[in-house]
Wavefront OBJ file of the C-alpha trace (Angstrom):
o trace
v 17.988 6.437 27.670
v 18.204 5.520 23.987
v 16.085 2.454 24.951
v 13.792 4.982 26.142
v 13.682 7.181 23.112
v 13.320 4.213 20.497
v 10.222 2.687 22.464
v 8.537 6.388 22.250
v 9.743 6.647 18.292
v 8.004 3.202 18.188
v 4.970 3.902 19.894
v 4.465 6.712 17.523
v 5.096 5.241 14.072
v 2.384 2.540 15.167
v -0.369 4.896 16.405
v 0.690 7.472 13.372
v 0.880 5.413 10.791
v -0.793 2.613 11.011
v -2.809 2.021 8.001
v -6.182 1.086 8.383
v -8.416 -1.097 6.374
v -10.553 1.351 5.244
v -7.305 3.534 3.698
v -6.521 0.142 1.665
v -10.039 -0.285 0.646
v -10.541 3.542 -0.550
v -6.995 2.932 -2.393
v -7.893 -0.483 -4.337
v -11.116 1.273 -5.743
v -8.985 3.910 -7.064
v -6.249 1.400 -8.400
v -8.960 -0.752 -10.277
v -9.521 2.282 -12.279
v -6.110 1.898 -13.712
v -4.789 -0.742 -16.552
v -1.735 -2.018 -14.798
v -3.464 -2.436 -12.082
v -5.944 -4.511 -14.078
v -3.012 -6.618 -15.162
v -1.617 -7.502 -11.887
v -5.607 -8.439 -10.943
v -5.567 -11.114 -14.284
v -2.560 -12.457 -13.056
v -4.099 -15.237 -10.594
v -0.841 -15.330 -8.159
v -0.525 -11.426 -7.672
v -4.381 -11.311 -7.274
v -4.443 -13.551 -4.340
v -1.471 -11.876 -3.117
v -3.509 -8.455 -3.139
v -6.057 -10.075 -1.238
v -4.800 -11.894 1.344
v -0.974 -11.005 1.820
v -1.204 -8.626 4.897
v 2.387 -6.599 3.992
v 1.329 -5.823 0.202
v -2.226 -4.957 1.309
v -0.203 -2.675 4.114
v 1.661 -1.495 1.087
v -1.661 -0.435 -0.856
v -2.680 1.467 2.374
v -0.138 3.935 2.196
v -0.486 5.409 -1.192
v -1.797 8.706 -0.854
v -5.398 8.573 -1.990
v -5.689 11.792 -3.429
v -1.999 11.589 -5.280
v -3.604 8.653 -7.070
v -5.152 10.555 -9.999
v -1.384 11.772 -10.933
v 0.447 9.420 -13.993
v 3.938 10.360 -12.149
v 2.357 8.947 -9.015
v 1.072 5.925 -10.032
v 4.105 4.844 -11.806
v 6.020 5.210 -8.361
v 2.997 3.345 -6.812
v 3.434 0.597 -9.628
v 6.976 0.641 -9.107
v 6.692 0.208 -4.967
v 3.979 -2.168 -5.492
v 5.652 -4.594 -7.986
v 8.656 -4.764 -5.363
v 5.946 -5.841 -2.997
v 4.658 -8.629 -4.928
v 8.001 -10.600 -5.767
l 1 2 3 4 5 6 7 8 9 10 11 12 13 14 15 16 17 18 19 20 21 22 23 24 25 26 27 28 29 30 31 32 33 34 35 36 37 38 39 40 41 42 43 44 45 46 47 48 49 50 51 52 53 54 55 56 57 58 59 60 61 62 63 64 65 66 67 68 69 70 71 72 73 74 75 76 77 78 79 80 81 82 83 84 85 86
């Protein structure tokens, strides 16, 4: 039974939230507005990282888009994000 019930939890967190490319997209062209951002971007091994590492883009994806504007919530996206890249 609780084979049962973690295969339906499962199914759910993967159709719920799954983040799609165009979430990541919409959230990088808010996060280029901002200077730390700007800094990771100079920094040539984070930069590829951003691009091409599937878990930190995933990461990027589920920032809420519209929480993005907020100072408070950037520095807990900066913080989440930096984890990401080490």
């Amino acid at each position: 039974m609780t084979v049962l019930v973690d295969l339906l939890l499962l199914l759910v967190e993967l159709t719920i939230f799954k983040v799609q490319e165009e979430d990541i997209e919409e959230n990088l062209r808010e996060l280029k507005k901002r200077s730390w951002f700007q800094d990771y971007l100079a920094d040539e091994t984070k930069r590829q990282q951003i691009i091409h590492d599937q878990k930190d883009r995933r990461v990027i994806g589920r920032f809420s888009t519209k929480k993005l504007k907020k100072e408070s919530y950037q520095a807990y996206c900066q913080r989440k994000l930096d984890r990401a890249l080490r």
